[in-house]
N, C-alpha and C positions, 0 to 999 in steps of 0.2 A: 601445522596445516593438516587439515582433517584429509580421509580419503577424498571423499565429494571434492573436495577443491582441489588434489592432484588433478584427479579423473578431467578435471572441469579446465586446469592450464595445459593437459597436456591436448588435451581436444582441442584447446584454441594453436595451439604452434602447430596443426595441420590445416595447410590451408583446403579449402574446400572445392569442389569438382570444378566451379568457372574459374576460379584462379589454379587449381592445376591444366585445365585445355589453353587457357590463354599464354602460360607459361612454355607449353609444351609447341604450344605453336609456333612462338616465338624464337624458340630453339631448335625446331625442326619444321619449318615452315612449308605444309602441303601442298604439292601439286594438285591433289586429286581430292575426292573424299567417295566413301560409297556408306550407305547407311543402310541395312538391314532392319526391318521392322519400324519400317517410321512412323505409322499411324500410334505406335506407342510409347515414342521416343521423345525426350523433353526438350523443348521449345530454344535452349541456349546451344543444343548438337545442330541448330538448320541454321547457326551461324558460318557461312564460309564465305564472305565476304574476299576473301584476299586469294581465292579459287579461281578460274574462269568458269565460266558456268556449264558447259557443255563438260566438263571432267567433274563436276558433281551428280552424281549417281543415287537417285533413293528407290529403295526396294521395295515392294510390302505384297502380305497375302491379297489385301483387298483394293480394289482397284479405284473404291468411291474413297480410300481414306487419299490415296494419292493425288485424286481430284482437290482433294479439298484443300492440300497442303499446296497447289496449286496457285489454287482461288485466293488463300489467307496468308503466305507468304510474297510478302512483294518480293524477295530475290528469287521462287524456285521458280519463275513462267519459262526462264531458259535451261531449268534444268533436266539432266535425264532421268527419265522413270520408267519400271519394269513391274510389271502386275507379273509376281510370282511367286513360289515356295520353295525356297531352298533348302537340301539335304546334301548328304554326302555322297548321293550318287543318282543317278536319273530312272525313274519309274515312278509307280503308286503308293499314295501313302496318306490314311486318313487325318482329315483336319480336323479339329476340334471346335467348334464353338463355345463361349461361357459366357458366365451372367454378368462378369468382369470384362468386357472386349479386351482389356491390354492383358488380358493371359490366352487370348484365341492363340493356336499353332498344333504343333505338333504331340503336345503334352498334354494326355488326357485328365481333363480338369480334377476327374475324383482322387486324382495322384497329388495333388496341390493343395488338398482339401487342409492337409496338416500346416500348411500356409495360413491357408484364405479359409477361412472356419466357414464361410455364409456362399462360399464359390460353390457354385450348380454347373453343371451343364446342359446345354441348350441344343445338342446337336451335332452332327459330324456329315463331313461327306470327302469322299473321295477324291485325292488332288493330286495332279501327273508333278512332279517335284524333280527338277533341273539341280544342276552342280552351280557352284557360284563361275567357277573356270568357264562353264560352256556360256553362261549367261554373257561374260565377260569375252568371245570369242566373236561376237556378232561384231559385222567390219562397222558399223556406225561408233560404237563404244571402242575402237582400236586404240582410239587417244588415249584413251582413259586407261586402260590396261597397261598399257608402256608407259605408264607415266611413275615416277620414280617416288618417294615421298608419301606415298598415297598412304589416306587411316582410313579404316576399317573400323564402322561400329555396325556393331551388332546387338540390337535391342531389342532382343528375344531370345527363347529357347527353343530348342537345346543350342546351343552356339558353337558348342565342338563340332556336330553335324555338319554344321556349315561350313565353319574351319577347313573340317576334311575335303570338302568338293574344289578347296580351293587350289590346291595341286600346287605347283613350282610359284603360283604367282605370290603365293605368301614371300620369297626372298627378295620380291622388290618391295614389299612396304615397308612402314616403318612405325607407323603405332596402330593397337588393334585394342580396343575400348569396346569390350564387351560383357554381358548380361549374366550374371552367372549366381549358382544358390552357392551360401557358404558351407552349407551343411549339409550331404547326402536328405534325399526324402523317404520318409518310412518304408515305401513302395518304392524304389531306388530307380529314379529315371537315368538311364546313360548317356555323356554328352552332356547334362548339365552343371558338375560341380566348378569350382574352383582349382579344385587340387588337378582333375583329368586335365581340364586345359591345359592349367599347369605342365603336365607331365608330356603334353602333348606339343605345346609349343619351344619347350627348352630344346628339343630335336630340332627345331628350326630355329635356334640364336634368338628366339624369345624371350625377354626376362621380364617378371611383374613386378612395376615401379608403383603401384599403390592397389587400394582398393575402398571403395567409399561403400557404404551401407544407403540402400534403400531407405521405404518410409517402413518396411519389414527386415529387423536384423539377421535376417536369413539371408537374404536376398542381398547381392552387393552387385557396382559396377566397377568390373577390373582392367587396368591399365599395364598393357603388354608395350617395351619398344624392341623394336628389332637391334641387336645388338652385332653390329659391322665391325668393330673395334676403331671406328673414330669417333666415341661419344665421349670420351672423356675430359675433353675442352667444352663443349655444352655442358656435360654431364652434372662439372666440376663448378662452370659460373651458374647455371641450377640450383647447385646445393650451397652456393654464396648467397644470392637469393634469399632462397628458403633460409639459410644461417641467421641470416641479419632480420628478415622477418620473425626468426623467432627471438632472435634476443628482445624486439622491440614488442614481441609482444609477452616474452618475461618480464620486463619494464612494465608492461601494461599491469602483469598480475600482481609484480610486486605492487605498485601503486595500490589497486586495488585490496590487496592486503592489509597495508597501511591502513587504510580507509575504510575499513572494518574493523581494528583495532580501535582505529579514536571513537567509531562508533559504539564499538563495543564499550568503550570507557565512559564517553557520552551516554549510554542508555543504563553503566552501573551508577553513575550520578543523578541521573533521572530516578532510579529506584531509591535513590538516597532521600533523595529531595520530598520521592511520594511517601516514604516510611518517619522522614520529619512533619510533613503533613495528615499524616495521618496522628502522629503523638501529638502535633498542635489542635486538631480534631477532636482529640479525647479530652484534653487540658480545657479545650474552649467549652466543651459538650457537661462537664465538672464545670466549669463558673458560671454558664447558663444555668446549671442545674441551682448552686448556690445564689447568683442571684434570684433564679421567681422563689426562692426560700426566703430569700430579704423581702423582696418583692409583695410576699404574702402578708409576713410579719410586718411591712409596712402600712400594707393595706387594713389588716388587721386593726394597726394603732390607727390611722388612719380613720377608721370608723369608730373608736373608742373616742378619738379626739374633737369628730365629729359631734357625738353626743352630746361631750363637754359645751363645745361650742353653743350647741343648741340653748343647751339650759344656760349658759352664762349670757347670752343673745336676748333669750328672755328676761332674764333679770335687768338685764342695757337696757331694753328698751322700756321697762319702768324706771327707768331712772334718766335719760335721756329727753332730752328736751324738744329735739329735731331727729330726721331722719335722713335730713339733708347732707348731714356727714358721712355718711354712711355712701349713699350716694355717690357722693365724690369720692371717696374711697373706692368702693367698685369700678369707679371709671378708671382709677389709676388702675388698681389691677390688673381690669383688661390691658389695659397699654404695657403694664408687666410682663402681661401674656404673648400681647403681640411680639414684644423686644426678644423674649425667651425663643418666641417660634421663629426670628430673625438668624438667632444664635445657631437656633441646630439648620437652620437652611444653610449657613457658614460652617457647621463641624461637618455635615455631610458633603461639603465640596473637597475637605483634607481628608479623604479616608487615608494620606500616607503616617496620620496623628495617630492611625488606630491602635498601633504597636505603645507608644506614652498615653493613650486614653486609658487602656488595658492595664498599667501601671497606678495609673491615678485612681482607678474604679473603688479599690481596698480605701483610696483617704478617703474620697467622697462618700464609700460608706460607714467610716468610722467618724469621718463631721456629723455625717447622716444621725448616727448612735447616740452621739452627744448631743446633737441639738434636741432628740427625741427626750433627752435622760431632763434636760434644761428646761422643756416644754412641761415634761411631769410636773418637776419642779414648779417651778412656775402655777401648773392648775393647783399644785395641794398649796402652795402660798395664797393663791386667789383664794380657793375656798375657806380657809383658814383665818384671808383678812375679812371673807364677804359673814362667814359667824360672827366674826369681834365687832364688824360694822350691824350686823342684827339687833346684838346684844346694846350696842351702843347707841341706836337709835331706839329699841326699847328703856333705856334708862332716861333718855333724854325729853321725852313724851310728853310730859309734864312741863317740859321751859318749852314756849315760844321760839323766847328768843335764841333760847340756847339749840333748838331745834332749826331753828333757820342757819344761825352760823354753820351748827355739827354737818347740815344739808349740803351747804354752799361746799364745805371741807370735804364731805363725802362725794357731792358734783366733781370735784377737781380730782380726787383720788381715785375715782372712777373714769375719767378721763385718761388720767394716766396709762389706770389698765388697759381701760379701750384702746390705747398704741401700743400697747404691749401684747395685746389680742392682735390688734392688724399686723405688728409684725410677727406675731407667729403664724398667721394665717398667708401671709407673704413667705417667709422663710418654709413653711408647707409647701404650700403651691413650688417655690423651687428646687426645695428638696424633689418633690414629686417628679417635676417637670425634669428634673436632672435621670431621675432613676427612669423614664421611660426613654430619656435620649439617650442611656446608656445600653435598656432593650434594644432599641432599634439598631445602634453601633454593632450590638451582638448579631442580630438576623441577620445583618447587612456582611458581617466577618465570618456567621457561618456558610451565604450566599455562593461567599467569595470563594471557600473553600471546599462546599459541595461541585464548584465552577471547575473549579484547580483539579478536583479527582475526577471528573465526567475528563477533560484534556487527557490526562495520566493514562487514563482509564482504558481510550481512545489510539494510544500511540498501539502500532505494530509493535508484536514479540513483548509486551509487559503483561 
């Protein structure tokens, strides 16, 4: 297992900030709730459903964001709200405005700048700042203050500030879910770390049961409970809980592990398969090359045979009596031609024949070889008999009769040839017609394989 994937199971066996509030509730289930800075507070902390509503308390600098949480929560129309600024003691003390509203408070923005690289400030003004105690002292909120269980979030800075105004009533609560930087700022604001809180609530039987990272790794929210010494029956089915969620979700990762391995193995098969298509690629790209070599050398003969043809065509036809066979001959051959163009419309529907076509290619061009070597043959016998019949019809010039016989002998002998021409001009035509249905087999298997590496080509991580 590489780092990246410890990092990556052990971040999944923490559960995450709504499944720790849900949890924590469940186990220390609130009377009260009071919320500090809530115009900047996320939308699953204005959960208090199982609260009464009059012991739900939300605070903020600004008095229109309170409105508005108002207006857009259908649970807060009966809750209570305080337009105020809290610190650790009551007097004056400049606010901040910024280009960020959820950083307005007490912390002068260009101290945050090592934050928020693009934060400006837009302005300050002077604000009379109450204790959280005295807030909490007005007879209408009495409930609330005596009310046992109560959590405390504070979603803003500085939060120790606030903390300290809070006097004696911090030993009746019981979780404090607050705002805090992990890491002092260049320009050291006090009141805001983790560690001071820290330091500041273990004095009051405080202890930090987690801490989650903002959408900035500086910046986290931390989880304080007040520690009475009966949490250890909670404390203990909590960490059951959490135990058995993690085992089920090292179950998850091992799966997943698994399932990267057969992938992995799956995708070195897949480079197998494309480095045998690529050698069948090269093999195929070498007999295309070899065939238009035959190809040419056919065509070549081809047009030598041609020639032949002509002149021995000419010679037929002085000697021939109709042309009407001929004729009929052509007609068959077209019908040859159609039967042939039948054939490859049926080899082209097996393309799974092309692996035994590929095989056969070598006979059919070694019949191809020999029927060429047989046709030679054959034109130097023709020529060879059409001198002796020259010669023999010059001697014969002088008989009549014996010139009519010799004629009638040479009509028939010539006839012979004449099917021995049309089958070489048949056996032509198929040869030929074979060697261009073997082209197109070819185009058609290199199609297939230029297809095959565009897919390959295409997969992720190859």
């Amino acid at each position: 297992m590489t780092m990246d994937e410890t990092r990556s199971a052990e971040s999944r066996q923490i559960p995450n900030q709504q499944q720790t509030a849900n949890l924590l509730q469940a186990l220390f289930p609130p009377q009260s709730a009071i919320l500090v800075g809530a115009s900047q507070s996320n939308p699953n902390r204005l959960d208090w459903q199982s609260i009464p509503p009059e012991n739900v308390l939300l605070i903020d600098a600004k008095q229109e964001a309170l409105a508005g949480i108002k207006q857009n929560v259908a649970l807060a129309s009966d809750w209570q709200m305080r337009n105020a600024v809290l610190a650790e003691s009551q007097g004056e003390a400049p606010f901040f405005s910024a280009s960020n509203p959820g950083e307005d408070g007490l912390v002068p923005p260009q101290k945050l700048v090592s934050l928020w690289a693009n934060l400006r400030p837009q302005g300050q003004r002077t604000c009379t700042t109450q204790t959280l105690q005295t807030l909490l002292s007005e007879p209408q909120l009495a409930p609330l203050a005596s009310a046992t269980n109560t959590w405390l979030v504070i979603d803003c800075l500085p939060a120790l500030r606030i903390l300290q105004g809070a006097g004696p009533l911090l030993k009746q609560w019981k979780v404090l879910w607050v705002r805090v930087l992990l890491a002092p700022l260049e320009d050291n604001e006090p009141g805001t770390t983790l560690a001071e809180i820290e330091r500041y609530l273990a004095d009051h039987d405080y202890r930090c049961i987690g801490c989650f990272e903002e959408n900035h790794p500086r910046i986290g929210q931390a989880i304080f409970l007040h520690d009475t010494g009966d949490l250890n029956t909670p404390l203990a089915a909590a960490y059951d809980v959490l135990n058995a969620e993690k085992l089920s979700l090292l179950g998850e990762r091992d799966a997943l592990l698994l399932d990267k391995s057969a992938l992995g193995t799956e995708r070195d098969t897949l480079r197998q398969e494309k480095s045998n298509l690529l050698a069948s690629c090269d093999t195929l790209g070498k007999e295309k090359a070899a065939l238009v070599a035959a190809r040419d050398e056919q065509t070549k003969l081809a047009n030598e045979r041609k020639a032949q043809i002509d002149a021995l065509s000419r010679e037929k036809a002085d000697l021939l009596a109709s042309r009407d066979a001929l004729s009929k001959e052509k007609t068959e051959l077209v019908a040859a031609r159609d039967a042939l163009a039948k054939e490859k419309t049926a080899l082209a529907a097996t393309r799974d024949e092309q692996a035994k076509l590929a095989n056969e290619r070598k006979t059919q061009l070694d019949a191809l070889a020999k029927g060429t070597a047989e046709l030679v043959a054959i034109r130097d016998a023709l020529v060879k008999e059409k001198t002796s019949l020259l010669a023999q019809l010059g001697e014969q010039t002088e008989k009549a009769n014996a010139l009519l016989l010799t004629r009638d002998n040479q009509t028939l002998i010539l006839s012979e040839r004449d099917s021995q021409i049309h089958q070489f001009e048949a056996e032509y035509s198929e040869n030929l017609a074979r060697l261009r249905l073997m082209q197109d087999e070819l185009v058609k298997g290199e199609a297939q394989i230029e297809l095959i590496k565009d897919l390959l080509l295409r997969e992720p991580g190859l």
